[in-house]
N, CA, C and O atoms as a Maestro MAE file, in Angstrom:
{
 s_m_m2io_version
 :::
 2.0.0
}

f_m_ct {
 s_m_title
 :::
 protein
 m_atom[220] {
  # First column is atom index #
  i_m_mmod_type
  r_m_x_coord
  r_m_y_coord
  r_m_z_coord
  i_m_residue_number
  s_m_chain_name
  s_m_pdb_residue_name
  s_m_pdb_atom_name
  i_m_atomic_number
  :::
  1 25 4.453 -13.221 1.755 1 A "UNK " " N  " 7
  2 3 4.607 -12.426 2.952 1 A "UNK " " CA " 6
  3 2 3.229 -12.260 3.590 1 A "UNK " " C  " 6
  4 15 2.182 -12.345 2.949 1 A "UNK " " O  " 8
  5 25 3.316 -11.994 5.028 2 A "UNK " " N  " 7
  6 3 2.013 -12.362 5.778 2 A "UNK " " CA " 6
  7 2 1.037 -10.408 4.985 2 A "UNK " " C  " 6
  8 15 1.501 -9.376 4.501 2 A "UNK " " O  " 8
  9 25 0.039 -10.760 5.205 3 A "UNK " " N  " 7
  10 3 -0.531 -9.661 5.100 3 A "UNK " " CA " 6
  11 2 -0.766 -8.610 6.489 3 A "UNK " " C  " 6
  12 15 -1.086 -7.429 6.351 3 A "UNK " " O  " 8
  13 25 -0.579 -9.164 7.627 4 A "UNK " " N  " 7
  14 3 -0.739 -8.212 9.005 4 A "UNK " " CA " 6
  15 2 0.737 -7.942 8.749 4 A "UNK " " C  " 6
  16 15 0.962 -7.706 9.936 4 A "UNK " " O  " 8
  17 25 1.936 -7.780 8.176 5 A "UNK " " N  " 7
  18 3 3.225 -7.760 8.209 5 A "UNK " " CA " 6
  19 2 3.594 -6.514 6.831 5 A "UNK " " C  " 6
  20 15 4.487 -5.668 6.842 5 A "UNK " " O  " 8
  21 25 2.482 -6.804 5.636 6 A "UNK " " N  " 7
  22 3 2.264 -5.569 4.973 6 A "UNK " " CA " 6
  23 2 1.531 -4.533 5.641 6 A "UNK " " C  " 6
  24 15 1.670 -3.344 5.357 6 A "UNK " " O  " 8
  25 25 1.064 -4.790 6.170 7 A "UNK " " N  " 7
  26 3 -0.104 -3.799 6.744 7 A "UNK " " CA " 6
  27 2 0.632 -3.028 7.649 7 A "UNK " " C  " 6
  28 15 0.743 -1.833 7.376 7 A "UNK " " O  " 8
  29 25 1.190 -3.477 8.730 8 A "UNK " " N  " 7
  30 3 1.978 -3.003 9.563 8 A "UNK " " CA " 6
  31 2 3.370 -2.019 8.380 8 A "UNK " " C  " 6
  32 15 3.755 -0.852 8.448 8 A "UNK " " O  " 8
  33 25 3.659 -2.844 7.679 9 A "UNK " " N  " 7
  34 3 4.915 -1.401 6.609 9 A "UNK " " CA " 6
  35 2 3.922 -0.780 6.014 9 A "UNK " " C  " 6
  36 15 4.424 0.041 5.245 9 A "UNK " " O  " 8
  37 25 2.374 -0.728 5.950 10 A "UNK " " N  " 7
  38 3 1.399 0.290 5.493 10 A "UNK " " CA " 6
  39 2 1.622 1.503 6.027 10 A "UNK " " C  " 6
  40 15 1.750 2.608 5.499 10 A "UNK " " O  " 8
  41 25 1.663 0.999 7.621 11 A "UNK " " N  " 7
  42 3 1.236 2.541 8.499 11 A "UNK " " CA " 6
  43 2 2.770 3.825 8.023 11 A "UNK " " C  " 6
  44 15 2.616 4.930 7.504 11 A "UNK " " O  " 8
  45 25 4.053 3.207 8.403 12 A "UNK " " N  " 7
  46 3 4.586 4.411 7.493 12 A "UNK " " CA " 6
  47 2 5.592 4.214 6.032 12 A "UNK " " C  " 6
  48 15 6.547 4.950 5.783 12 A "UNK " " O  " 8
  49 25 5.282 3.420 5.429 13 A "UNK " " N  " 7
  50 3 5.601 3.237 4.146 13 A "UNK " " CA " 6
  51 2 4.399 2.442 3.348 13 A "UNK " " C  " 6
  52 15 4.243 1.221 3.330 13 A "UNK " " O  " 8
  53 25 3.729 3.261 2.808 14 A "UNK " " N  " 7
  54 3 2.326 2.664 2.071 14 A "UNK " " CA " 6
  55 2 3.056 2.054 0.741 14 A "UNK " " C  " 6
  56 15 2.880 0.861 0.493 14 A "UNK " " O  " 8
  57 25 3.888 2.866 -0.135 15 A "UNK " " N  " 7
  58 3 4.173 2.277 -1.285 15 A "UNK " " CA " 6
  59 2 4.901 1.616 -1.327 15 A "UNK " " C  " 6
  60 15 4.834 1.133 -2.457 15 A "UNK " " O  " 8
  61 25 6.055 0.969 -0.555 16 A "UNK " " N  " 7
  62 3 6.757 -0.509 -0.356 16 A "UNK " " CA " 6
  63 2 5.490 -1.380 0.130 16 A "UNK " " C  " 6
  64 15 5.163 -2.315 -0.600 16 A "UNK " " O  " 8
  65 25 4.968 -1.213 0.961 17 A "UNK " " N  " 7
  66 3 3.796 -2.201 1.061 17 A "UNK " " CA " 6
  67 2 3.242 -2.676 -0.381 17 A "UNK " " C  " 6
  68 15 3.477 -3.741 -0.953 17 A "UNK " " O  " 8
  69 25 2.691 -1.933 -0.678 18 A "UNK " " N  " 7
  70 3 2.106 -1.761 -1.942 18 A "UNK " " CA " 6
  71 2 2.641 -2.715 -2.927 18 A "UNK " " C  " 6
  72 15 2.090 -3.713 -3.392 18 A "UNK " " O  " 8
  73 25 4.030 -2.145 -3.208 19 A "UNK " " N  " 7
  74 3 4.841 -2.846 -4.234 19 A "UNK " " CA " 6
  75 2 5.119 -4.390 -3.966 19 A "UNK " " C  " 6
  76 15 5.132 -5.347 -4.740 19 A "UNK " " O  " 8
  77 25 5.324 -4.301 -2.675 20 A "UNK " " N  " 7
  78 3 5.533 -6.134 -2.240 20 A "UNK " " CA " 6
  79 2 4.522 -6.871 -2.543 20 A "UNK " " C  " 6
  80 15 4.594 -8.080 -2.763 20 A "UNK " " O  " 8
  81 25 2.975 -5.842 -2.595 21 A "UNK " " N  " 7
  82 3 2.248 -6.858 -2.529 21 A "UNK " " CA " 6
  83 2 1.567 -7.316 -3.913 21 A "UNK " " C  " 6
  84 15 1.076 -8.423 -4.134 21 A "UNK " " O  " 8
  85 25 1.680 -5.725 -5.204 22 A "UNK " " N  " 7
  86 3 1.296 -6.010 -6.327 22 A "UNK " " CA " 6
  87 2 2.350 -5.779 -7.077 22 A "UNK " " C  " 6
  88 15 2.170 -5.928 -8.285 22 A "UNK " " O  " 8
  89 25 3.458 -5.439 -6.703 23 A "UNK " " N  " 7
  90 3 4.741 -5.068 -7.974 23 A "UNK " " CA " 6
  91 2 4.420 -3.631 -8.025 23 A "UNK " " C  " 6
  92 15 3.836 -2.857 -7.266 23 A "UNK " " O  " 8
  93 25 5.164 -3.504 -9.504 24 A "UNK " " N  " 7
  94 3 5.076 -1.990 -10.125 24 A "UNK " " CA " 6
  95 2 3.805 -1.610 -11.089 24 A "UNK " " C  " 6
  96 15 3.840 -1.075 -12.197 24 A "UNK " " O  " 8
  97 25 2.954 -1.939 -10.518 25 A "UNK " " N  " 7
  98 3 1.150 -1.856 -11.449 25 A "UNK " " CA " 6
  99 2 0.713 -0.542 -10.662 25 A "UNK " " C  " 6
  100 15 1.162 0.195 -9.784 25 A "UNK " " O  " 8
  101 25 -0.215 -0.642 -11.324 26 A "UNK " " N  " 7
  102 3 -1.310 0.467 -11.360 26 A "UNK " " CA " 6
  103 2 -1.628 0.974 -10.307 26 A "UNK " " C  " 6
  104 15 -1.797 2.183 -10.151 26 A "UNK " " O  " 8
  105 25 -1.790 -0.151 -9.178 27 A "UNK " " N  " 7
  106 3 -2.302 0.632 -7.647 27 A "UNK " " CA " 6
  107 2 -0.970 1.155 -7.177 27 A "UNK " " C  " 6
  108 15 -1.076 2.145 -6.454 27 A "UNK " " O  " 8
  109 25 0.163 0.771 -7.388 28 A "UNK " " N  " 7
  110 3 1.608 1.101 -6.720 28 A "UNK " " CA " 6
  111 2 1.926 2.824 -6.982 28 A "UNK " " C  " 6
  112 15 2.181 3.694 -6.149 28 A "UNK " " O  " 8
  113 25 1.808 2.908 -8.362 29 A "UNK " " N  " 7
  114 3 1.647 4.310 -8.802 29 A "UNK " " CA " 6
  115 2 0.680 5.210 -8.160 29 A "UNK " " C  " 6
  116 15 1.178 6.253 -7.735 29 A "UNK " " O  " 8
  117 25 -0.863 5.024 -7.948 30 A "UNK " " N  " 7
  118 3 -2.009 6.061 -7.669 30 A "UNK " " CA " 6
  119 2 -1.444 5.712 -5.997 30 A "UNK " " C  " 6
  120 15 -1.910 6.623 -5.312 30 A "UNK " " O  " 8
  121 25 -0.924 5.099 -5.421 31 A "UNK " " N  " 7
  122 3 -0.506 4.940 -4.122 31 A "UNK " " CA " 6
  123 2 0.426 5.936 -3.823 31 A "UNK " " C  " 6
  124 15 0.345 6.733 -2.889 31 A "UNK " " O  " 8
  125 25 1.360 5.852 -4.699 32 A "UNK " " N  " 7
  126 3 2.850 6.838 -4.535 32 A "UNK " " CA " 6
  127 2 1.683 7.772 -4.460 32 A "UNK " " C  " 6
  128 15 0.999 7.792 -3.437 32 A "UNK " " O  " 8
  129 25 1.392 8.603 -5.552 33 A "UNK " " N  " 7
  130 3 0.346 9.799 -5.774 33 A "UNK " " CA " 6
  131 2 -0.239 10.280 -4.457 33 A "UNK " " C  " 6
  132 15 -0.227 11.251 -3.701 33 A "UNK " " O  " 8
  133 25 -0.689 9.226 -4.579 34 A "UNK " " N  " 7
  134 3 -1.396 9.621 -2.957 34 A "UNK " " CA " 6
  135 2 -0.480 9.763 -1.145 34 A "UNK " " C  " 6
  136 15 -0.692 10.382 -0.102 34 A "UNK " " O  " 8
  137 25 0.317 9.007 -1.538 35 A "UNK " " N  " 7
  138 3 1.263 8.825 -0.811 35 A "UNK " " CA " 6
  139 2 2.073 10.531 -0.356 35 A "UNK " " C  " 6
  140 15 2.244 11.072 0.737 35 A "UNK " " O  " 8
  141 25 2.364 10.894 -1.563 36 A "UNK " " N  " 7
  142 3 2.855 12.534 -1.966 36 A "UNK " " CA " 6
  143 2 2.478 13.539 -1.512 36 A "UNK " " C  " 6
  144 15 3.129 14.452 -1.004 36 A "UNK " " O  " 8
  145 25 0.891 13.380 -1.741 37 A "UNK " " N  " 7
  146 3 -0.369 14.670 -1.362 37 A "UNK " " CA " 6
  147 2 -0.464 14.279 0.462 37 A "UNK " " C  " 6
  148 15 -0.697 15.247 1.186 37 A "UNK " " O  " 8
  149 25 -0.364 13.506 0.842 38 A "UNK " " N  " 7
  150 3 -0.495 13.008 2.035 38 A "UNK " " CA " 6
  151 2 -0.235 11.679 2.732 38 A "UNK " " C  " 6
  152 15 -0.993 10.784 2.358 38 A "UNK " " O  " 8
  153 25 0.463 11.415 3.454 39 A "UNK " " N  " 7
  154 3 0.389 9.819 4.384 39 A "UNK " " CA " 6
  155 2 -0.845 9.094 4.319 39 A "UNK " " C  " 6
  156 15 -1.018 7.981 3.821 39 A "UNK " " O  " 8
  157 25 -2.003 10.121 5.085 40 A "UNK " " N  " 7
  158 3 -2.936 9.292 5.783 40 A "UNK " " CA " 6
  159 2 -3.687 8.834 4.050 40 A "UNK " " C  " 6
  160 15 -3.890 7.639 3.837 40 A "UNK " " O  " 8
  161 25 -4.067 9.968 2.849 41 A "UNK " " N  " 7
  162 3 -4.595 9.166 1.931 41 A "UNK " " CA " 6
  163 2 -3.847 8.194 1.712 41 A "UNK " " C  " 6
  164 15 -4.376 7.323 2.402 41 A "UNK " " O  " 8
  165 25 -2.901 7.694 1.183 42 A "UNK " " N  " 7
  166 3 -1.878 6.586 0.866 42 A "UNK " " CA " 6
  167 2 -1.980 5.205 2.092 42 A "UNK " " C  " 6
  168 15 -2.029 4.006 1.816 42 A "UNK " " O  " 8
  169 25 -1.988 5.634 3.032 43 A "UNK " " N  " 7
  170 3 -1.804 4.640 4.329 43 A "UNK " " CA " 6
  171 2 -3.562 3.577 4.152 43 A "UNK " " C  " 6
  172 15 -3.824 2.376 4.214 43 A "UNK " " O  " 8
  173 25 -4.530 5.060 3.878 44 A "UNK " " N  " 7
  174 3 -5.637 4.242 3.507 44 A "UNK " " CA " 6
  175 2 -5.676 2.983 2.594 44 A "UNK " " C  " 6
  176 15 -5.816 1.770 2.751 44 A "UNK " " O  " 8
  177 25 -5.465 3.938 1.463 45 A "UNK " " N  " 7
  178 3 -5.467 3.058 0.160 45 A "UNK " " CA " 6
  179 2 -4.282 1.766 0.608 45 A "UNK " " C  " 6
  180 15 -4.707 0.695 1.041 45 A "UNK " " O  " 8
  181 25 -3.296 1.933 0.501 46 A "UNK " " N  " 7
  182 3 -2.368 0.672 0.964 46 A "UNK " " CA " 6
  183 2 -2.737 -0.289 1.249 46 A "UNK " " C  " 6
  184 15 -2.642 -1.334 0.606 46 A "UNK " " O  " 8
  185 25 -3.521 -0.019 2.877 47 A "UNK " " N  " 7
  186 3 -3.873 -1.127 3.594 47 A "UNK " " CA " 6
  187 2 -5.344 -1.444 2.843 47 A "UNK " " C  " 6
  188 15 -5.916 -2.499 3.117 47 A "UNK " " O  " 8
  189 25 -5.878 -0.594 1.984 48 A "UNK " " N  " 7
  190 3 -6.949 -1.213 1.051 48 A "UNK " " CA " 6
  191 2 -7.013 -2.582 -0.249 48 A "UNK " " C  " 6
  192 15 -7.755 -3.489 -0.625 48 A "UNK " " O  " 8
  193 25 -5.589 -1.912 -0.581 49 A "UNK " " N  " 7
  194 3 -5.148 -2.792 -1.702 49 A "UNK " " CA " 6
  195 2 -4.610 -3.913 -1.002 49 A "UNK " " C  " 6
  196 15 -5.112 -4.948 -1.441 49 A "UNK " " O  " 8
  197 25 -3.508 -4.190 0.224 50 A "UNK " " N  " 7
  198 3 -3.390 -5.432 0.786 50 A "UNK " " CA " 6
  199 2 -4.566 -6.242 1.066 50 A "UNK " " C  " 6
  200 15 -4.461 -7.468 1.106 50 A "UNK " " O  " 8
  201 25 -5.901 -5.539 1.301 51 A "UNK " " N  " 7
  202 3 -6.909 -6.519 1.907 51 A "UNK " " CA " 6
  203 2 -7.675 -7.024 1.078 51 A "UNK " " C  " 6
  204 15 -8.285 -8.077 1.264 51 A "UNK " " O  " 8
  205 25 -7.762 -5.925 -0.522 52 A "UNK " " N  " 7
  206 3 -8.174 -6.606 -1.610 52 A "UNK " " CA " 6
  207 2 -7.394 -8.238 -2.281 52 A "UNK " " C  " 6
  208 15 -7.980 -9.266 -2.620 52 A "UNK " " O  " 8
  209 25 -5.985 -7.947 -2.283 53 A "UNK " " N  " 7
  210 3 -5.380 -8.498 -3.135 53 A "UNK " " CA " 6
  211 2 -4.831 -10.027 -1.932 53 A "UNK " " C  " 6
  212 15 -3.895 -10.784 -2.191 53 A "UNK " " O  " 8
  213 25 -5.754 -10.115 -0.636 54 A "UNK " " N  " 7
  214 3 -4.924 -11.017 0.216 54 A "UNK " " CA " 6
  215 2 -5.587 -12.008 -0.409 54 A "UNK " " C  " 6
  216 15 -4.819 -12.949 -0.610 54 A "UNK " " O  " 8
  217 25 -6.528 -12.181 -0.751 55 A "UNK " " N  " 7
  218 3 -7.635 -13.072 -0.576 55 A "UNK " " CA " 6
  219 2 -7.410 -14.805 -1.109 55 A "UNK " " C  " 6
  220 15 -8.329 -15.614 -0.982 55 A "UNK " " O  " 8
  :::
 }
 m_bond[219] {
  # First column is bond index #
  i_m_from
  i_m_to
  i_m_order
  :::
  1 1 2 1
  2 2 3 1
  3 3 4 2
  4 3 5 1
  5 5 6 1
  6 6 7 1
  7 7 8 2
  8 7 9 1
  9 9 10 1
  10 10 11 1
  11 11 12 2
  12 11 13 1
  13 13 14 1
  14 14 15 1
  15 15 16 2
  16 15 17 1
  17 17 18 1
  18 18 19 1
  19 19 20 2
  20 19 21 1
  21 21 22 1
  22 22 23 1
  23 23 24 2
  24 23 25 1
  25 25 26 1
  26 26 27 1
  27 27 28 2
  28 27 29 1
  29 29 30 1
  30 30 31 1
  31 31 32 2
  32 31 33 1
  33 33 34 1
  34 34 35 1
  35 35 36 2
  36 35 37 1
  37 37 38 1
  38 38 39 1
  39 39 40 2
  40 39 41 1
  41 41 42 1
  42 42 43 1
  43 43 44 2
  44 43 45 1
  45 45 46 1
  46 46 47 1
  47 47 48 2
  48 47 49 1
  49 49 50 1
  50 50 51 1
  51 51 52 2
  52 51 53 1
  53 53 54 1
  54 54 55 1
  55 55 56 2
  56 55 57 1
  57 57 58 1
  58 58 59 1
  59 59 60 2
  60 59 61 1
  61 61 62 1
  62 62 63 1
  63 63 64 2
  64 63 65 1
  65 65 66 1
  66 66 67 1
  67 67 68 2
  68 67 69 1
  69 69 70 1
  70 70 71 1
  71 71 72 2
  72 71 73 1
  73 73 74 1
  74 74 75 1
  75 75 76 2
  76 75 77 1
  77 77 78 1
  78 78 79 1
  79 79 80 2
  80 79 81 1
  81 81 82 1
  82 82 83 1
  83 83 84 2
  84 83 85 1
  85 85 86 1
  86 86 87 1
  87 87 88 2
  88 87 89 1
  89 89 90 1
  90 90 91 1
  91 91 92 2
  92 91 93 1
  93 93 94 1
  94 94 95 1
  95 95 96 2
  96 95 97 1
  97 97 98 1
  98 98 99 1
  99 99 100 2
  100 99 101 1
  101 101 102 1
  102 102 103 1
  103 103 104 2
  104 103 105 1
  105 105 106 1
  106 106 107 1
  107 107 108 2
  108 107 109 1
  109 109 110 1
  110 110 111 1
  111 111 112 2
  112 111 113 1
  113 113 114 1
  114 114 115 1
  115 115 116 2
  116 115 117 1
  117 117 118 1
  118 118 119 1
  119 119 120 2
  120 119 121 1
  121 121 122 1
  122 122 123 1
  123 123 124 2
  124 123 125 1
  125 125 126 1
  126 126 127 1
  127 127 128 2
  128 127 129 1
  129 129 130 1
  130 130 131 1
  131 131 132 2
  132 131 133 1
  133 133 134 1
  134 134 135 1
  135 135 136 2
  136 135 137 1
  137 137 138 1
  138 138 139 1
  139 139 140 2
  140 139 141 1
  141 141 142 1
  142 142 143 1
  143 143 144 2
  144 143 145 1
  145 145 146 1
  146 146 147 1
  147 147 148 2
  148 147 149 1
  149 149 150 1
  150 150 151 1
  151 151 152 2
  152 151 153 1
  153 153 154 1
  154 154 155 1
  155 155 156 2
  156 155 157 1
  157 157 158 1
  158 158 159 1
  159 159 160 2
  160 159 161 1
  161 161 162 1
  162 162 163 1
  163 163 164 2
  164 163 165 1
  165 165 166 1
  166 166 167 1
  167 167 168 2
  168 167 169 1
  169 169 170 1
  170 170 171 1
  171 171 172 2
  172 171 173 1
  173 173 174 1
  174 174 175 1
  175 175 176 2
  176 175 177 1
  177 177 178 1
  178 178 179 1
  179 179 180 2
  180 179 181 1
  181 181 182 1
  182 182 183 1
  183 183 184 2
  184 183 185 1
  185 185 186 1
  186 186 187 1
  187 187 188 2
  188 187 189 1
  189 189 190 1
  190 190 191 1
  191 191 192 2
  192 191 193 1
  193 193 194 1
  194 194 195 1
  195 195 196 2
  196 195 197 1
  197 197 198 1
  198 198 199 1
  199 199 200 2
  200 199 201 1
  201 201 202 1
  202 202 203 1
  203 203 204 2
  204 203 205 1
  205 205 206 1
  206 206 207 1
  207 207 208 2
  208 207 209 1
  209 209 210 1
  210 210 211 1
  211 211 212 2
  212 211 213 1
  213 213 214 1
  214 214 215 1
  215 215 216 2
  216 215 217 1
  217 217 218 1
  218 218 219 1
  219 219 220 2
  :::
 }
}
């Protein structure tokens, strides 16, 4: 899946992004977490982990 296409389900679903892009690991979880306490932390991280993991 394209990564501007995760990014874009970043802005309001960070942890389906997430999951599409690493599964059910480690960042998917501290994502939800963050996701919980707030959107905008989660939306960060999200589109962090898509840009790590595009490469």
């Amino acid at each position: 899946m394209s990564a501007l296409i995760r990014i874009l389900i970043a802005i309001p679903l960070s942890p389906l992004a997430v999951f599409l892009t690493v599964g059910f690991g480690g960042a998917f979880w501290i994502n939800l977490i963050l996701y919980l306490f707030g959107v905008f932390p989660g939306t960060i991280h999200g589109i962090w982990v898509i840009a790590k993991h595009d490469n």
